[in-house]
C-alpha positions, 0 to 999 in steps of 0.5 A, a space after each residue: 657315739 654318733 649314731 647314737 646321739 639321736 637313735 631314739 628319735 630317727 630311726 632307718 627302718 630296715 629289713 632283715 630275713 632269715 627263718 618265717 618271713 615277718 609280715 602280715 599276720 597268719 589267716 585272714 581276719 576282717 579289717 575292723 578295727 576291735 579295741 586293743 587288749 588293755 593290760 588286765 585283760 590279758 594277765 595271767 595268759 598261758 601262752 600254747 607251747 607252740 609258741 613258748 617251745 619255738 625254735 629261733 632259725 638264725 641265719 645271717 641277715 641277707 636283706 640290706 638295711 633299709 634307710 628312709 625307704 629305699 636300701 643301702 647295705 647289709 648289717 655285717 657278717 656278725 650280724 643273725 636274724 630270725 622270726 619270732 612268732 607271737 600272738 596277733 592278739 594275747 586275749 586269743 593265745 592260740 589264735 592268728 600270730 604275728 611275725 616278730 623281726 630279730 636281729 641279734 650278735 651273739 657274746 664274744 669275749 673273755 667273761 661268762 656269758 650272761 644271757 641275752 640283752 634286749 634293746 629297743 631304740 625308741 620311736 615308738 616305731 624305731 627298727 632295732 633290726 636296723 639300729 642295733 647293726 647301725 650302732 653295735 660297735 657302741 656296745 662291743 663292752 656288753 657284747 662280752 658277755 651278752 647276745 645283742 638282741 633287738 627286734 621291730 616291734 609289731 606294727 614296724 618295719 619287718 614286723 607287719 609295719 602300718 602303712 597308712 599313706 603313699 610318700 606322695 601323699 605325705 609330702 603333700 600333707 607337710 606341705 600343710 600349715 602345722 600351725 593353722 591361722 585361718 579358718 581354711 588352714 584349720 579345716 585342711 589341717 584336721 582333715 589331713 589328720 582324719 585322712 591319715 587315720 582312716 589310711 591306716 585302718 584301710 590299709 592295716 586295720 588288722 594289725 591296728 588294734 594290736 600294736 600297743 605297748 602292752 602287747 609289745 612288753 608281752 612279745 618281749 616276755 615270750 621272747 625272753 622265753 624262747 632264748 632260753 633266759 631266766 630273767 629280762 635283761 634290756 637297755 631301753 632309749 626314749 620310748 624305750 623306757 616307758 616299754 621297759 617300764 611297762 614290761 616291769 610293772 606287768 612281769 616283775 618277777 621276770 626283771 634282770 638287769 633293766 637299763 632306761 635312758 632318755 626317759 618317758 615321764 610315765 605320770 604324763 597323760 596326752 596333753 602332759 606328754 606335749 607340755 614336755 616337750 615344750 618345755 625340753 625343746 625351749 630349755 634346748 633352744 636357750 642353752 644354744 643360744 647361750 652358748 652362743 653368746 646370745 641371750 634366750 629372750 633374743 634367741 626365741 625371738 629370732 627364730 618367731 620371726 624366721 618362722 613367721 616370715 615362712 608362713 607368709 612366704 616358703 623359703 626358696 632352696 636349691 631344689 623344686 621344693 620351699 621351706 615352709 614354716 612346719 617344715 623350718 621348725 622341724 628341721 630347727 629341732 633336729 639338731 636339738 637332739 645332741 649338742 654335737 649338731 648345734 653347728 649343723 643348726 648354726 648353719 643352717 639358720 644363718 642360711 635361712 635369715 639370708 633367704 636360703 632354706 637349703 640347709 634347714 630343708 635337708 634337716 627337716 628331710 633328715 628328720 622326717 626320713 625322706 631320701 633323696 628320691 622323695 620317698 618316706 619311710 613309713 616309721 612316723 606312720 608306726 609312731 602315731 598308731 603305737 601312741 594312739 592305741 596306747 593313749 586315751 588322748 583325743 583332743 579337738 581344735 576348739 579343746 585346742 584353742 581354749 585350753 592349750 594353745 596360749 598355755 603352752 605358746 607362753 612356755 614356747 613361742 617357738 614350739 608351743 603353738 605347733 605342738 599345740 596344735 598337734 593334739 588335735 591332729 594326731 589322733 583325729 578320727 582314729 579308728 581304735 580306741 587308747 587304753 591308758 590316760 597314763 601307763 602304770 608302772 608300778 614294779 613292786 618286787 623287781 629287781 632294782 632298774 637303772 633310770 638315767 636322766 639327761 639334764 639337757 635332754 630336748 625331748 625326754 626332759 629331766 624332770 621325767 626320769 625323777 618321776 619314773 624312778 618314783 613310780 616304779 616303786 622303793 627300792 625298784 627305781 634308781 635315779 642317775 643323773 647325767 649333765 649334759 645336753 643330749 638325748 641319751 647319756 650312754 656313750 656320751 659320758 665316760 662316767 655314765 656309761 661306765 655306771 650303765 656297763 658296770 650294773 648290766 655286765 657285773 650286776 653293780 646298783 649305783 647309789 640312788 641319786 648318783 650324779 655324772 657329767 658328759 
């Protein structure tokens, strides 16, 4: 299932038409950025009829699926959009609202249809406009007996996306040592990340308060409203998961069939969340190694000094740009998402130790979504300004250095020091305060919820779907476990995708614990 395979993290994002056009926010509104409203705030909110009675104008998508910024074609004849109109801030339901992008593919098929399923591609800042058309024939099973529904959530894409920065800028910003060694390259790295912060509030400080995961799982509720749905039905990647989740400790009752995959260690708080993916990315990295005969300690090494020999000197490539070291180890990570692109990283390496980083370059384009005209996306500006409204974590350099940097540089000399040091940049200076240390998801009284873990899995590590199945609550959580190396076990594992189809489409609750191979 390839586009799938890495879904979750590299998303196109996408535009599509039909009814109100999604964009900026109905009446104007200063650009102070307020705090975002935390889930209490907003608890027990009677939405206005206006918005729970609206009527969805589907029409055949007419704009093209947007990659990496620029267009290339169209989702298909099956494929309907709409706009959803929600609150721009749930604490004033009756105040401003935003458009909310959809897409959806109506049920075809020989079984009673269900209702809709709702599905959210990861990121944050995935278009599910644009991955759901990219990747629907995966799920022509659910299809059935469901609607195919997914949406931009606020804050991307078609839905009011925040724009923090021109491509110029940005490819400025990776030509910056991620993993600053001298005085200099600190302070240009942490005013690059000051700089980005303060693009955004410039530029989308409207929508900058309200583009947490609460106010999203709210859009989903008023959504499932408006298609008419008693209950939630929702398959959820990656961050996916962690939405799903907040969506069912907010709306318990409200939970039908709910499917996380890939999942979001929910107990995690900033500085966790990265320590994750330390240690998922190394797990990764060895078991390629070990497949390919080399051993883990000799496989780290090689790639500390591949990366090193970048950060004295960029590689040439075939193009006017070097490899730099941030930009080798991003495209080092790519292929770490499934084990189907581990001879894409094979290549590449070797390219690379030969003083070739063509290969690695286009990889790290791929993953940063930059065409081939040198223009980005604005998804990655989406993904920092969801996690950072969402999350408490402010960290600085001198936190980083005393506390975090030997820690996890000893769990991974590879991706240990740059992750690290992005706890200091990614929300530097940032104009809106988080609302949680760590998301409660707690879903006591809801209908039992899928939660499948990846043993393998590079960004979302296994440990975390255990965690969240915990926390959800008894008899809420129900932990499957796929064997494999993916992000994602839906369509790479007959088994687990069988489990998956049989509890969304027949209502069919595997034994908690259950175990899959890929």
């Amino acid at each position: 299932m390839g586009a799938l395979a890495a879904a979750a993290a590299l998303l196109a994002v996408t535009g599509c038409g039909g009814g109100d056009k999604p964009g900026a926010p109905e009446k104007s509104a200063s650009k102070s950025a307020a705090a975002p409203a935390a889930a209490s705030d907003t608890a027990g909110v009677s939405l206005p009829a206006a918005l729970t009675g609206q009527r969805l104008d589907w029409k055949r998508c007419e704009a093209p699926v947007a990659a990496h910024g620029s267009y290339a074609e169209r989702p298909g004849k099956l494929w309907q959009c709409a706009t959803l109109k929600a609150p721009l801030d749930y604490r004033e339901p009756a105040g401003e609202t935003i458009g909310i992008a959809l897409v959806r593919a109506e049920a075809k098929g020989p079984g009673k249809r269900i209702g809709s399923l709702l599905f959210n591609f990861g990121g944050p800042g995935g278009s599910g406009v644009a991955s759901l058309p990219a990747s629907g024939e995966d799920f022509a099973e659910l299809r059935t007996r469901y609607d195919l529904v997914s949406f931009d959530p606020r804050g991307v894409a078609q839905s009011s996306a925040v724009v923090c920065r021109d491509s110029e800028q940005t490819e400025a910003a990776h030509r910056l040592d991620g993993t600053p060694d001298t005085p200099a390259e600190q302070k240009a790295y942490m005013k690059n990340a000051a700089a980005f912060g303060a693009g955004c509030a410039e530029r989308s400080g409207k929508v900058l308060p309200h583009v947490g995961t609460v106010s999203a799982a709210r859009d989903m509720d008023l959504l499932r409203q408006v298609l008419g749905d008693e209950k939630l039905h929702y398959l959820g990647f990656s961050y996916g998961t962690e939405l799903g989740a907040v969506y069912a400790h907010l709306f318990p009752a409200k939970v039908g069939r709910l499917a996380l995959d890939a999942v979001v260690d929910p107990t995690a708080d900033f500085a966790g969340g990265a320590r994750n993916q330390v240690l998922g990315f190394q797990r990764t990295l060895e078991n390629y190694f070990k497949s390919r005969g080399v051993s883990a300690e000799d496989g780290t090494d090689r790639i500390v000094r591949l990366l090193a020999k970048a950060d004295r000197e960029p590689l040439p490539t075939d193009t006017d740009r070097e490899l730099t070291e941030s930009l080798a180890l991003t495209g080092i990570i790519l292929p770490l998402y499934s084990e189907k692109q581990w001879p894409y990283l094979t290549a590449a390496l070797k390219a690379a130790e030969d003083g070739d980083g063509t290969q690695l370059l286009m990889l790290a384009d791929s993953y940063n979504n930059r065409d081939e005209n040198g223009e980005y996306s604005t998804q990655d500006h989406s993904q920092r300004a969801i996690s950072c409204a969402d999350s408490k974590g402010r960290m600085t350099p001198e936190q980083v250095t005393s506390r975090y940097l030997a820690e996890f540089t000893e769990v991974s000399p590879v991706f240990g020091p740059f992750l690290a040091w992005d706890l200091a940049g990614w929300c530097a200076d940032w104009p809106v305060p988080g609302e949680w240390e760590t998301p409660d998801v707690s879903a006591k009284g809801a209908a039992p919820i899928l939660v499948v873990g990846t043993t393998g899995d590079s960004a979302t590590p296994y440990e975390g779907a255990k965690k969240m199945a915990d926390e959800l609550g008894p008899g809420v959580g129900v932990l499957v476990t796929n064997k494999g190396d993916t992000h994602g076990a839906y369509g790479t594992s007959e088994c687990t995708t069988r489990t998956m189809n049989d509890y969304l489409l027949d209502g069919e609750v595997p034994p908690n614990g259950k175990v899959c191979s890929s």
